[in-house]
N, C-alpha and C positions, 0 to 999 in steps of 0.2 A: 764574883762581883767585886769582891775588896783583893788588893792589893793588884788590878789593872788599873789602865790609864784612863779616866773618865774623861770626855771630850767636852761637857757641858763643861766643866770647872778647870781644863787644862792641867791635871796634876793625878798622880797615881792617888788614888784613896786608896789608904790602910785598914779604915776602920771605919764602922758608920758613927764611931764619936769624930774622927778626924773628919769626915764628911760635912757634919754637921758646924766643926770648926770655920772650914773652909767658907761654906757656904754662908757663917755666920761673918767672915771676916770679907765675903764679895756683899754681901745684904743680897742673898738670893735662899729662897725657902722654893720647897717640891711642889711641885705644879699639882699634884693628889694630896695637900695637906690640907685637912676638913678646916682649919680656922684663918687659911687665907688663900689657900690654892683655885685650882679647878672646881672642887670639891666645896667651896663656900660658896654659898648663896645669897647675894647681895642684889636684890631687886632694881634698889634705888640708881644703881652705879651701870644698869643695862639698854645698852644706846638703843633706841628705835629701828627697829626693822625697816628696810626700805621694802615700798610697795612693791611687789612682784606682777601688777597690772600695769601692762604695757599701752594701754590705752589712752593712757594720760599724753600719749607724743602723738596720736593724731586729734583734731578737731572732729566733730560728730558730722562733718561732711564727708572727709577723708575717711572716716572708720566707717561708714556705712556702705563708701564705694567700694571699699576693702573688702569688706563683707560680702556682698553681693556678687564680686568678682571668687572671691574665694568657693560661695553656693554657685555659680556655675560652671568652674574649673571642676571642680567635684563632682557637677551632675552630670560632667563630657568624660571624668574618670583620670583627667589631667593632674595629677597630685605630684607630679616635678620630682620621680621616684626615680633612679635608674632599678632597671634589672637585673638584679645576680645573676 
C-alpha cells in the first residue's frame, strides 16, 4: 500500500504519517473515519428521502384507469413479457 501511487491524493505515499500529512495539507480525512467519515452518524445533517410512490404524477382518475387497465391485461395474461 505505502510507497505506490495513490490516485485519491495524486502522489506516492511513503508512509501512513506522510499520508496523513498530505491529506492534512489537501483538508481531506478517510471516508471510514468514525469522527467525521462514513462511519459518523450525524442525524441532523440527513436530506429526506424522496417518496418512492409513484402515484403522486397521476390524479385519482388517471390511477384508477391505470388500474383497471392493468387488472385486465393480467386477467387476458397480456403482461408486455417477450419470451426467452
Amino acid at each position: 500500500m505505502y510507497g505506490k501511487y495513490e490516485p485519491g491524493l495524486g502522489q506516492v505515499v511513503e508512509s501512513y504519517e506522510h499520508k496523513r500529512q498530505l491529506m492534512k495539507e489537501m483538508d481531506l480525512q478517510e471516508s471510514s473515519d468514525p469522527s467525521g467519515g462514513s462511519r459518523s452518524y450525524r442525524p441532523e445533517e440527513q436530506p429526506a428521502r424522496a417518496s418512492k410512490n409513484n402515484s403522486q404524477f397521476l390524479d385519482a382518475a388517471e390511477l384508477e384507469s391505470a388500474q383497471a387497465e392493468a387488472l385486465t391485461r393480467a386477467a387476458q395474461g397480456d403482461f408486455d413479457l417477450e419470451a426467452p
